[in-house]
N, C-alpha and C positions, 0 to 999 in steps of 0.2 A: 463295329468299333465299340471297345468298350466306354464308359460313360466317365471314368477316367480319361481317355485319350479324347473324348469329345470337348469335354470341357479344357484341357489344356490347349485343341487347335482350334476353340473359339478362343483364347484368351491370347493364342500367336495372334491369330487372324487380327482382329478385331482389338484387342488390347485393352478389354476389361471383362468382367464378369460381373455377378449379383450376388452381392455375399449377406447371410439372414443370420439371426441365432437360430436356436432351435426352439426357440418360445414365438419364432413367427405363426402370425395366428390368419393368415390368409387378409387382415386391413389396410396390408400396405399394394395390394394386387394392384388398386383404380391406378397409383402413382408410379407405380412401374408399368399399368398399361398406356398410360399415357406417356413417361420416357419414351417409350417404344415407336407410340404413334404419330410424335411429336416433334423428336428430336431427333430418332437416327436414320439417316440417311437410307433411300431405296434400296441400294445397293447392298446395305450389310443386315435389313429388313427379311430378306431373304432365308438366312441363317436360323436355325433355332435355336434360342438362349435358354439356359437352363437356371431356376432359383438353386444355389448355392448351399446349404445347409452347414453354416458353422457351429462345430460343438463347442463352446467356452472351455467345459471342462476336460475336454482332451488335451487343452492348452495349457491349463492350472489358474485359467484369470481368473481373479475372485471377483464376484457381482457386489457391493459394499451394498449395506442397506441404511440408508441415511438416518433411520430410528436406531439402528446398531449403536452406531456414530454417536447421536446424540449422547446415549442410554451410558455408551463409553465415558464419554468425556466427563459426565455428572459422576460416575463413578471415580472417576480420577482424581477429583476435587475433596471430594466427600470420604472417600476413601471410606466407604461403607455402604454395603449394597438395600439394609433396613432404612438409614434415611435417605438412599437415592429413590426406592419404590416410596418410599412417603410422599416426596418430592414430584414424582411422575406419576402417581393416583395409581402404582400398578402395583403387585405382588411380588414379595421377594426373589420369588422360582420365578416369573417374568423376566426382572432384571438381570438371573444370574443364566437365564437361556439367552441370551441377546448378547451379555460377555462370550458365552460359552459359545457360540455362533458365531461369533467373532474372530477367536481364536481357533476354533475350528477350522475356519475359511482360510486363515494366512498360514496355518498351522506353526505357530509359535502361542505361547505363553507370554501376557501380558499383564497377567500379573503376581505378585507374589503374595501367598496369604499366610498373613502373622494374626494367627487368632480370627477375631470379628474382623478385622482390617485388612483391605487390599490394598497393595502400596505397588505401585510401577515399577517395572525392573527397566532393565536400559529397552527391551523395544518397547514398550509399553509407553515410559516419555518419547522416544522417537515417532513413535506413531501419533503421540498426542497433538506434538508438535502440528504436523501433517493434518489431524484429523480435525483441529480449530479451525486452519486455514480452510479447508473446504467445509466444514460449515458456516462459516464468516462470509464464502464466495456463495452459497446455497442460500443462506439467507436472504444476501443482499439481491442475489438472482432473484429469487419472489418477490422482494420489495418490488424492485424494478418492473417486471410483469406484472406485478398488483397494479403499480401508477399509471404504467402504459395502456390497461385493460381500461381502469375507472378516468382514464383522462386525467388523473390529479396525483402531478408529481410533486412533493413537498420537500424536495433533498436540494439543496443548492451544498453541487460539488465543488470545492476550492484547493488548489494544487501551489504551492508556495517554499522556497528555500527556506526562509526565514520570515518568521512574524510576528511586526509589528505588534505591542500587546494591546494599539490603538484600535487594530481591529476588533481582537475582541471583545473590546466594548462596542465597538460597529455591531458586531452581532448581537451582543446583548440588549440593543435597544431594538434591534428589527426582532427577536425574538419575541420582545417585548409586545410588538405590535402584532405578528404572527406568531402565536402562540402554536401552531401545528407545523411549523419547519425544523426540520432535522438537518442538520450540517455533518457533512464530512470533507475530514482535509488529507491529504496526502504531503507528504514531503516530496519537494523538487529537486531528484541529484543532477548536479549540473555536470557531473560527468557518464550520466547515461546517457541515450538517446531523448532526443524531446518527445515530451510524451505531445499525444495528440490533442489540441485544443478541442475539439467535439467530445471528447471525455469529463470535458470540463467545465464548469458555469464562470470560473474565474481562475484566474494563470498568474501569478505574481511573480516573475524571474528581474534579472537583471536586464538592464537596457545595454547589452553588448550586441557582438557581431551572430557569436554563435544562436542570441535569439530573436533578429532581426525579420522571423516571419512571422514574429506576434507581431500583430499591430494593437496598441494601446495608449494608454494613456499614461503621461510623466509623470510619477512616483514618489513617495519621501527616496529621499538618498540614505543609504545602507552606511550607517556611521558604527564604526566598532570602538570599542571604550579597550582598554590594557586592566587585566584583571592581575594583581600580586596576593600574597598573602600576607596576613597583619604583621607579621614577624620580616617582613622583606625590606634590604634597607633600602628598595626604593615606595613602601608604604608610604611615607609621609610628604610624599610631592603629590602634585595637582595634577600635572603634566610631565608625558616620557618622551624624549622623540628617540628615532630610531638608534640612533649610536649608542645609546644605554641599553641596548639588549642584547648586544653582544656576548656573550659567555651566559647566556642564560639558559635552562632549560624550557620546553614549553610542550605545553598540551593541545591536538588539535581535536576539532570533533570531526570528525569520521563519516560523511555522508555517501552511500554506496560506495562507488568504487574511488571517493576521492576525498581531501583533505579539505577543510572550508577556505574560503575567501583567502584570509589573513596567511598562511601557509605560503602561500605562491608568493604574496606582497616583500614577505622575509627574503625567499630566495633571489625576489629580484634586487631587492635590496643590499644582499650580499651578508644577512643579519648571522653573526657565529653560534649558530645553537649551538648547544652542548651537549642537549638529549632530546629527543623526542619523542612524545605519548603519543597515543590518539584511544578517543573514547568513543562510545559509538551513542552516549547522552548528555543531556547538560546535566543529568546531576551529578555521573561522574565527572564531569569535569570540573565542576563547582569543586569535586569533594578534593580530586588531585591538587588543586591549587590552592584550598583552604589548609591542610595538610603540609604546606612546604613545600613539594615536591615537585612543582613545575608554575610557570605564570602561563597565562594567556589571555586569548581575546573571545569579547562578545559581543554583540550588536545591542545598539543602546534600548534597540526596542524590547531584547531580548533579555533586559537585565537586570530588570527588578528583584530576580531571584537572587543575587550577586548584592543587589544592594541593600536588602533586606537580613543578609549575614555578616555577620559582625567579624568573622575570621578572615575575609578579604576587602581588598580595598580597591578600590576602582580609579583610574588615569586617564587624562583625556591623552587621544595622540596628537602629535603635532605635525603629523606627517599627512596630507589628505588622502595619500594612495591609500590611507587606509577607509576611504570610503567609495562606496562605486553608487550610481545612481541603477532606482529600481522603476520599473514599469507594470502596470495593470492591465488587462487584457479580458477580452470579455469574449466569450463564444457571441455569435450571430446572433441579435436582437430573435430573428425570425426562429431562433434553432434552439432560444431560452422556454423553458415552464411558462408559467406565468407566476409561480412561486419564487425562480431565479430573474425574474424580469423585474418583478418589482424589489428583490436585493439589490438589483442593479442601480434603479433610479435613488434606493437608500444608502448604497455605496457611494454615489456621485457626490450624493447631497450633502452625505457627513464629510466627505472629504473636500467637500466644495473643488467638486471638477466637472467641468462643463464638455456634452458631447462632441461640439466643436472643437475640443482642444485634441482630440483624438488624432496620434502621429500618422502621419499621410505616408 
C-alpha cells in the first residue's frame, strides 16, 4: 500500500491524523508519545500512525515575522526608511530588507516611492490597519504572560457603555496611590453578545433584563441631557419635553451593531424624526450638532465636552424614560490581582458602596 493510501485509511479508520510543518525539529516527539500512550484507546493503539509533514509553501501561507510588522508599521508613520533605522538603532539596508520581505511574502507592493518617501498605497493602509491590531493583540499577549510568569499583574481591565467622568477621577486618585497600574477600558455594545465577566476586573452595564447575570452593585442612574445648537430656537429654554421634538433631525452615536439608549426611547415615544445620523464618536457628534445640522442626546456624565463649547446648548429632559439605572459588577474577589482588589476596595470607598449592598 502506498503511504498515500496508508495515511487516508488511518484517517477513514480512526478520524485524525498528525499534521507538522516542515521546520518540525524532532521536540514535539515526548508529546505526541504520550498522546499515544495516554490517550488512545487499545484498540486503535494497534495501528501505525504516521507524522504528517506539511509544506506551508505548497499552500502559499505566509509565515508573518512579528519584527517585519513592527519595522512596517514605523515605516508607515514616518514615511522614511533613514529616520525609521535611526529610530530602531538598525541600518537603512536592514529596514529596507524587512519592507522588501514583507512584500515579498504576500507578493504585492505596499508601497509607493515618491523620492526619499514611502507613502501607502491602498494595500499598504489595508494592511496597516490589520497589522496594528495584531501588534496591539502581541503586545498585550506578552504583558499578560509577563504578569502571569512574575505573579504581578498591574492592569485592572474595566468594560463600560458609557462613563461616568466621575470615574475618572476614581482612577486618578487610585493612580495616585498606585503609581505602577495601568488601566484599560473597552466599550460595552449592548447589542453584542455579553462579553465575559472573567475578562474583566469591573463591568459597568445597565441594570436591565438582558444583564441580569451580573450581579452587582446599584449604580448612579444614566441621565441624558438634549443637546441643540446655539442658533436652535429651542436654545434658550432650560427644559424640552418630548412633544418638542417632533419634526427634528437627530444624531445618534453608533455603538457596534446598534444606536444608543435615547434612539429606542424616541421610537417608543412615537418622536417624528425628520432625519437621522449616526456617528461612530462624540466628537463627531459634538461637531454635527454644533454645525446646525442635527440635535441630540448625551449622558450627563458624558458631557462636559458639550458644555465646555460654546456652539451648543445643553436641556434638561422632562421625560425620565430618558434615564435608565446602571449597575457595577466586580469579577470574583478570589479571581481579582491583588492590583484589581485593592481598586476594588478604592472603588467602593469613593463611591461609598458597601459589600453588603451587593444585588442578591
Amino acid at each position: 500500500m502506498t503511504p498515500e493510501l496508508q495515511e487516508r485509511e488511518a484517517r477513514n479508520r480512526y478520524g485524525f491524523h498528525i499534521i507538522c510543518s516542515r521546520g518540525y525539529s524532532g521536540s514535539s516527539a515526548p508529546g505526541i508519545l504520550s498522546f499515544y500512550h495516554l490517550w488512545l484507546p487499545d484498540r486503535i493503539k494497534t495501528f501505525r500512525f504516521d507524522i504528517v509533514f506539511w509544506n506551508m509553501e505548497l499552500y502559499n501561507i505566509p509565515i508573518m515575522n512579528i519584527q517585519n510588522l513592527r519595522i512596517f508599521a514605523i515605516v508607515a508613520k514616518l514615511e522614511n526608511v533613514t529616520k525609521t533605522a535611526e529610530l530602531m538603532h538598525l541600518s537603512q539596508s536592514a529596514v529596507s530588507k524587512h519592507i522588501l520581505a514583507l512584500e515579498e511574502e504576500f507578493d504585492v507592493r505596499l508601497f509607493d516611492r515618491l523620492g526619499k518617501k514611502l507613502v501607502l498605497n491602498d494595500a499598504g493602509r489595508r494592511f496597516l490597519l490589520s497589522c496594528e491590531r495584531i501588534l496591539g493583540e502581541t503586545d498585550a499577549l506578552a504583558k499578560d504572560l509577563k504578569a502571569v510568569s512574575s505573579g504581578k499583574d498591574n492592569m485592572v481591565r474595566i468594560c463600560a457603555m458609557n462613563i461616568d467622568s466621575r470615574l475618572f477621577s476614581c482612577m486618578s486618585i487610585f493612580k495616585n496611590a498606585y503609581s505602577e497600574v495601568e488601566f484599560r477600558i473597552d466599550t460595552l455594545d449592548e447589542k453584542a453578545p455579553l462579553p465575559d465577566i472573567n475578562e474583566f476586573d469591573l463591568v459597568i452595564c445597565p441594570d436591565e433584563i438582558r444583564f441580569r447575570k451580573y450581579k452587582g452593585y446599584d449604580f448612579y442612574p444614566e441621565k441624558y441631557c438634549f443637546v441643540v445648537g446655539k442658533d436652535s430656537p429651542l436654545a434658550e429654554r432650560v427644559s424640552v419635553p418630548v412633544r418638542m421634538m417632533d419634526g427634528l433631525s437627530f444624531v445618534f452615536l453608533r455603538s457596534g451593531t446598534g444606536y444608543e439608549y435615547p434612539f429606542h426611547v424616541c421610537l417608543a415615544q412615537n418622536v417624528r424624526m425628520e432625519h437621522i445620523h449616526c456617528v461612530d464618536s462624540r466628537e463627531h457628534h459634538l461637531q454635527l450638532i454644533a454645525s446646525g445640522i442635527a440635535a441630540g442626546f448625551v449622558p450627563e456624565g458624558s458631557a462636559w465636552m458639550y458644555k465646555n463649547d460654546k456652539r451648543v446648548r445643553l436641556l434638561y429632559l422632562t421625560d425620565d424614560r430618558f434615564s435608565r439605572p446602571m449597575k457595577v459588577c466586580f469579577k470574583r474577589e478570589k479571581h481579582l490581582s491583588e492590583m484589581a482588589g485593592a481598586f476594588m476596595e478604592h472603588f467602593l470607598e469613593y463611591y461609598q458602596l458597601r459589600k453588603e449592598q451587593i444585588q442578591s
